[in-house]
C-alpha positions as a Markdown table, in Angstrom:
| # | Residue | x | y | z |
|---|---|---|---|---|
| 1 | Unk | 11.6 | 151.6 | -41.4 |
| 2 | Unk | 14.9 | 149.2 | -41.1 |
| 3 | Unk | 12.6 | 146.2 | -41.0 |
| 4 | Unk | 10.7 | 147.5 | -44.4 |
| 5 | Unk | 13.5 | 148.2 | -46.1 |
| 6 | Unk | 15.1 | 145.2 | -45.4 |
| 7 | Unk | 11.9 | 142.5 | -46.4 |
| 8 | Unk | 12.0 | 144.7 | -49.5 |
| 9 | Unk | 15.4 | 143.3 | -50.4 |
| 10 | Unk | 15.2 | 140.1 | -52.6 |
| 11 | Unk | 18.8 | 139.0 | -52.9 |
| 12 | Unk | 22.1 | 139.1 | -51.3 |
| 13 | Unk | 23.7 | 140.9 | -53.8 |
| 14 | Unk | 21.8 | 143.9 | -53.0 |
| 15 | Unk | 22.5 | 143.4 | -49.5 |
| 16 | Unk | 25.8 | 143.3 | -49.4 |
| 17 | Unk | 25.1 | 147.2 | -51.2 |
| 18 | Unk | 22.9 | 148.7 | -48.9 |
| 19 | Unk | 24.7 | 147.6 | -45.6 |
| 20 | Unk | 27.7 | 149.9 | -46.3 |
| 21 | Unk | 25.5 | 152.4 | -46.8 |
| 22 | Unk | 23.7 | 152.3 | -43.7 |
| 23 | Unk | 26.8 | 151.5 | -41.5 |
| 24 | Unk | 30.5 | 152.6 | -41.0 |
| 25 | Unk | 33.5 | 150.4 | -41.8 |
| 26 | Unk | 33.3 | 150.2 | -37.8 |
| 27 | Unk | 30.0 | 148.9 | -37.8 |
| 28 | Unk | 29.8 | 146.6 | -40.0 |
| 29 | Unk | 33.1 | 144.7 | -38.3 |
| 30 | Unk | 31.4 | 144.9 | -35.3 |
| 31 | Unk | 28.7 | 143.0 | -37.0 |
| 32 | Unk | 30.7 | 140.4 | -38.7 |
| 33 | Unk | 32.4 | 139.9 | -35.1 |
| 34 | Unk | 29.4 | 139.8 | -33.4 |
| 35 | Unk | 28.0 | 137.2 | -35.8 |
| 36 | Unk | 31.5 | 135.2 | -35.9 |
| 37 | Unk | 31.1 | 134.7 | -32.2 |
| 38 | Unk | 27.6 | 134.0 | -31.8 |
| 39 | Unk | 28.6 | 131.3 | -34.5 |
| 40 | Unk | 31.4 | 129.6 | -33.0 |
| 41 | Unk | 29.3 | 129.7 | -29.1 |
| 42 | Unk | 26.5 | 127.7 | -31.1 |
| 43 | Unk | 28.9 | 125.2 | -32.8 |
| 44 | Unk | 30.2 | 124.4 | -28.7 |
| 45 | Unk | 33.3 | 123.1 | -30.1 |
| 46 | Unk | 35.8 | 125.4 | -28.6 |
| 47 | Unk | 36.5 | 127.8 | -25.6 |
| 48 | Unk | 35.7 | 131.0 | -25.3 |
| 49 | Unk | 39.9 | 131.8 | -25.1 |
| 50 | Unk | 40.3 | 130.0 | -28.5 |
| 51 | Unk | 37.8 | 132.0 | -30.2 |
| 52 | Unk | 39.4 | 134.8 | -29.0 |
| 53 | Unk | 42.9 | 133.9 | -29.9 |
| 54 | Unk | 41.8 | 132.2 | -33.3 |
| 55 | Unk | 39.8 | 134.9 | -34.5 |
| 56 | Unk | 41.9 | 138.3 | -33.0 |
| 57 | Unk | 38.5 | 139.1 | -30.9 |
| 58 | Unk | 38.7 | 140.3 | -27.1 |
| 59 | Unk | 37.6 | 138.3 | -24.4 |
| 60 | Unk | 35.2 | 141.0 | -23.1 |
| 61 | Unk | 33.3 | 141.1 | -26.5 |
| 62 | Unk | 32.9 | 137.1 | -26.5 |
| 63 | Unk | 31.9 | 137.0 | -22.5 |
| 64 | Unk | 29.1 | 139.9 | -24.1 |
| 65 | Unk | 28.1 | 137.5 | -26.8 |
| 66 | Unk | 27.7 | 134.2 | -24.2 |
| 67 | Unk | 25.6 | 136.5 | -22.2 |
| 68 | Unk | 23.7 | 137.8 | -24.8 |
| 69 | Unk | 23.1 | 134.2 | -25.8 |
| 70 | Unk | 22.4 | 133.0 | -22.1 |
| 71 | Unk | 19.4 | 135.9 | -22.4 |
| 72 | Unk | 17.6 | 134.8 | -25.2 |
| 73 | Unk | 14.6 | 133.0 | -26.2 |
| 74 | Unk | 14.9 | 129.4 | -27.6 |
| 75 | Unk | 13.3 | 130.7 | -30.8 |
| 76 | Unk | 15.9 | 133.0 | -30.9 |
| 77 | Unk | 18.8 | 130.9 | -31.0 |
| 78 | Unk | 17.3 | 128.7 | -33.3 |
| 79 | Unk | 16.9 | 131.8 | -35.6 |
| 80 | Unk | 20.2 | 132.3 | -35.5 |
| 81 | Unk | 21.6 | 128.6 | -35.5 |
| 82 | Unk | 19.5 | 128.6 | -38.8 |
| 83 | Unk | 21.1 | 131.8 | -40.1 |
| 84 | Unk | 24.8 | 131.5 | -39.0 |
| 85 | Unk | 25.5 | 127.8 | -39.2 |
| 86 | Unk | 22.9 | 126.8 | -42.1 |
| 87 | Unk | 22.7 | 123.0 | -41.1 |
């Protein structure tokens, strides 16, 4: 059902009003932080410990993301090199 609604969806615009909808103020941080991690891990260019302390996020949730990252596919990162760093 997530994955219809979402390829039904033709612009960001319209995105950016259903998320809140779906997800709590929580949720959606968690997201963003998630996201802002997996980010910065791809770009390589700084330490774990300076994301944390540049971006306010806890160790523990970068050490998750790196192991999350460690666990996935190749086409899987590339997905999400493609969608988080757009080079």
């Amino acid at each position: 059902m997530i994955n219809e609604l979402f390829c039904d969806i033709s612009n960001k615009e319209d995105v950016s009003l259903i998320l809140p909808l779906l997800l709590s103020a929580e949720e959606l941080n968690a997201i963003r932080s998630r996201a802002l991690v997996y980010k910065e891990l791809l770009l390589g260019d700084k330490s774990q410990r300076e994301i944390a302390k540049i971006h306010n996020i806890s160790i523990a949730t970068i050490t998750r993301g790196s192991n999350n990252l460690k666990s996935m596919s190749s086409t899987e990162k590339e997905l999400l090199q493609t969608l988080l760093i757009r080079k």
